[in-house]
C-alpha positions as CSV (number, residue, x, y, z in Angstrom):
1,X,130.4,135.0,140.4
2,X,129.4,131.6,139.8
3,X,130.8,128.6,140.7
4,X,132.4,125.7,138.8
5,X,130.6,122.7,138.5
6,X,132.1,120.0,140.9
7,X,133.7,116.8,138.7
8,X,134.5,114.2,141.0
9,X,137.6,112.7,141.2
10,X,138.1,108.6,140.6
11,X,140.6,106.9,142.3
12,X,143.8,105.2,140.5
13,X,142.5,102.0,142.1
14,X,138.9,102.1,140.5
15,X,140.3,103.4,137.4
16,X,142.9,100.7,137.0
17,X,140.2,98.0,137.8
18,X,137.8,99.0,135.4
19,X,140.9,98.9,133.1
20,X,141.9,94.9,134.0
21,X,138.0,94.2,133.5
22,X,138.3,96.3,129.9
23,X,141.2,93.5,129.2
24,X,139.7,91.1,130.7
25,X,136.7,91.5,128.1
26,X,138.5,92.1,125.3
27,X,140.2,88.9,126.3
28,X,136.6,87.1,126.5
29,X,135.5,88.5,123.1
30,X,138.4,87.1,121.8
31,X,137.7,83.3,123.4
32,X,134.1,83.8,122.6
33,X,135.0,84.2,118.6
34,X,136.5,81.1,118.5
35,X,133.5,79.4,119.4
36,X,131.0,78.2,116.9
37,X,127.8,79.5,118.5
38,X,126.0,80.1,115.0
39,X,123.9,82.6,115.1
40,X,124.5,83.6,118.7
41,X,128.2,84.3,117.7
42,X,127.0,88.0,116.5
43,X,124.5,88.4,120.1
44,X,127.4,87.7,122.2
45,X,129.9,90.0,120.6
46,X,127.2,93.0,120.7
47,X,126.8,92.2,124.3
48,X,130.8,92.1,125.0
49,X,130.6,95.5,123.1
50,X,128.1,96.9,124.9
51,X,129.6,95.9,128.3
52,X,132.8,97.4,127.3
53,X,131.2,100.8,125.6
54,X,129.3,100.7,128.8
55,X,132.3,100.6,130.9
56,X,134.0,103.3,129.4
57,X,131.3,105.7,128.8
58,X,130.3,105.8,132.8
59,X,134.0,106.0,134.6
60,X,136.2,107.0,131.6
61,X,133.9,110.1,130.3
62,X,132.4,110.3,133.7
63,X,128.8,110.0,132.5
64,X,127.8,108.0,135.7
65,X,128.3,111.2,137.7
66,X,126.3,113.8,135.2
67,X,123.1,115.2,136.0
68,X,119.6,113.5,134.4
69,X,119.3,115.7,131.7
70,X,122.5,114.7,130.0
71,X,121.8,110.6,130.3
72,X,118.6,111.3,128.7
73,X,120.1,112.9,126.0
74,X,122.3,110.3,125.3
75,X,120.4,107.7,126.0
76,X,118.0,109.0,123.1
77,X,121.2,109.3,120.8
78,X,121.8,105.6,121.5
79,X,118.2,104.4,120.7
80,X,118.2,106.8,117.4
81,X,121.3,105.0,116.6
82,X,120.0,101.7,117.4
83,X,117.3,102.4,115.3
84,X,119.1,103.5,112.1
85,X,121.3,100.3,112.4
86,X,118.2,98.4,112.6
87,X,116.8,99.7,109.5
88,X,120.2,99.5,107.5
89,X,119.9,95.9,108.4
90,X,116.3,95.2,107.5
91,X,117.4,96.8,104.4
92,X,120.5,94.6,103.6
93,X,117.8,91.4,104.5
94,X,115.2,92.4,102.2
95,X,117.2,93.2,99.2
């Protein structure tokens, strides 16, 4: 027989804060569009994006506690993704 794999369990408390702090940047993003930061305005909401994908990725789908082999291979699926946006929008700039 084998064993099931352990999945840790998070605590209401941690959950719930990581919730507030989901609201709470959702709540920047919005302040942060009503700024005029010109070209910035884009960088900032990718970063609030990220921060929040971030978030809920390692607590809500419990990536933080999987083993190395899985990060990896999302961390690869991230880059490849970042790297097909990139060329959609070298291709939109050069048009």
């Amino acid at each position: 027989m084998t064993q099931a794999p352990h999945h840790p369990v998070l605590s209401t408390r941690l959950l719930v804060t990581i919730w507030l702090l989901l609201l709470l940047l959702t709540g920047v993003t919005v302040f942060v569009s009503r700024l005029d930061l010109g070209a910035g305005h884009v960088w900032m909401a990718l970063l609030i994006a990220s921060l929040k994908s971030g978030l809920v990725i390692a607590f809500f789908m419990h990536m933080k506690y999987e083993n190395r082999l899985l990060k990896i291979s999302l961390f690869v699926t991230l880059v490849t993704l970042a790297i097909f946006i990139g060329f959609t929008f070298f291709d939109v700039l050069y048009r």
